[in-house]
Structure formats: structure tokens, C-alpha cells
C-alpha positions in Angstrom: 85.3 118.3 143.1 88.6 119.3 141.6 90.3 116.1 143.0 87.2 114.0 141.1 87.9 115.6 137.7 91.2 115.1 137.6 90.9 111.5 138.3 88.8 111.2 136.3 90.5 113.2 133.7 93.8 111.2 134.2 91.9 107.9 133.7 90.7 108.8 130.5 94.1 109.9 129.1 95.7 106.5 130.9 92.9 104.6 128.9 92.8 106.6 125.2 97.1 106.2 125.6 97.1 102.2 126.1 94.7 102.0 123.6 97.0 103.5 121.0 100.2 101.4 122.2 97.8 98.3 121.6 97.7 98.3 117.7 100.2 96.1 116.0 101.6 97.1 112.5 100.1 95.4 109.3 102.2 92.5 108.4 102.1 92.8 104.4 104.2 90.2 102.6 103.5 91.2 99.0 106.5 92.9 97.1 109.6 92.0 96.2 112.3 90.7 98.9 115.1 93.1 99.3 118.0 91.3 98.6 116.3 90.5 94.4 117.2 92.5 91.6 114.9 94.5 90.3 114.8 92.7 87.0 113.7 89.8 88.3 111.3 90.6 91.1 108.7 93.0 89.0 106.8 90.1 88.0 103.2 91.1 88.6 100.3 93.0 86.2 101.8 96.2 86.3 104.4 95.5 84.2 105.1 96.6 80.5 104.2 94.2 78.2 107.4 93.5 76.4 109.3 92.9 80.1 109.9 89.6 80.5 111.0 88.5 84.5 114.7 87.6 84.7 115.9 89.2 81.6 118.1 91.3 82.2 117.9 93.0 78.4 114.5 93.3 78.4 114.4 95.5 82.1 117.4 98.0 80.6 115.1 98.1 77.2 112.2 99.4 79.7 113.7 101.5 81.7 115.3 103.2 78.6 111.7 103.2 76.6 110.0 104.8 79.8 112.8 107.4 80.2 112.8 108.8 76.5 108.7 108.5 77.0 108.7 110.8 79.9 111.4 113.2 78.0 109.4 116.5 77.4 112.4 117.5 74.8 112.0 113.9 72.8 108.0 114.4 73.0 107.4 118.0 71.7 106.8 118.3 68.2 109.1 121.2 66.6 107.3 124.5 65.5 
């Protein structure tokens, strides 16, 4: 009885531990490649408005418009 369950036992752990070295990783190829900058690979929907791809200007003018819009000191209206 003992020797049953534990083959048994041992064929279910064998089985439920293939099964999980089966699965193969998600192959996404959406994004930007590593080696681009950063100015020229945002180039989707999510981007601000006045950003134009490539331009170098325009991405330091974002960044810098983001960072004083996120500045809790910049954004607080005095007493």
C-alpha cells in the first residue's frame, strides 16, 4: 500500500515538474532596440505632443517640462 502511493505520488510530482519546464518565454518584439537613443526610439502614442522622434531638442525640452511638472516645490501655490 505504502509502495503504491508513493509511486504514485512520485509520478505526479515527475509529471506537474515537466509540465512547468515545458513553457517557452513570450517572444515580444515591440519596444525600442537597445543600442537606440532614447530620443529617437519613443515614437509611439504615448508620447507628449510637442516631442518630435529624432530631435534631440525637443526630448531635453520634455524631459525638462515633465521634471518641473512633477516638482511639488514648483507646483504649490504660496500661502
Amino acid at each position: 500500500m505504502n509502495a503504491t502511493l508513493l509511486r504514485i505520488s512520485l509520478a505526479v510530482g515527475l509529471a506537474a515538474g515537466l509540465t512547468a519546464c515545458g513553457q517557452e518565454a513570450a517572444k515580444t518584439s515591440a519596444g525600442p532596440k537597445a543600442d537606440q537613443k532614447a530620443a529617437t526610439a519613443a515614437d509611439n502614442g504615448y508620447v507628449e505632443k510637442t516631442f518630435t522622434s529624432g530631435d534631440q531638442a525637443s526630448w531635453n525640452k520634455a524631459l525638462k517640462d515633465r521634471a518641473a511638472a512633477q516638482n511639488d516645490y514648483v507646483r504649490a501655490k504660496p500661502l
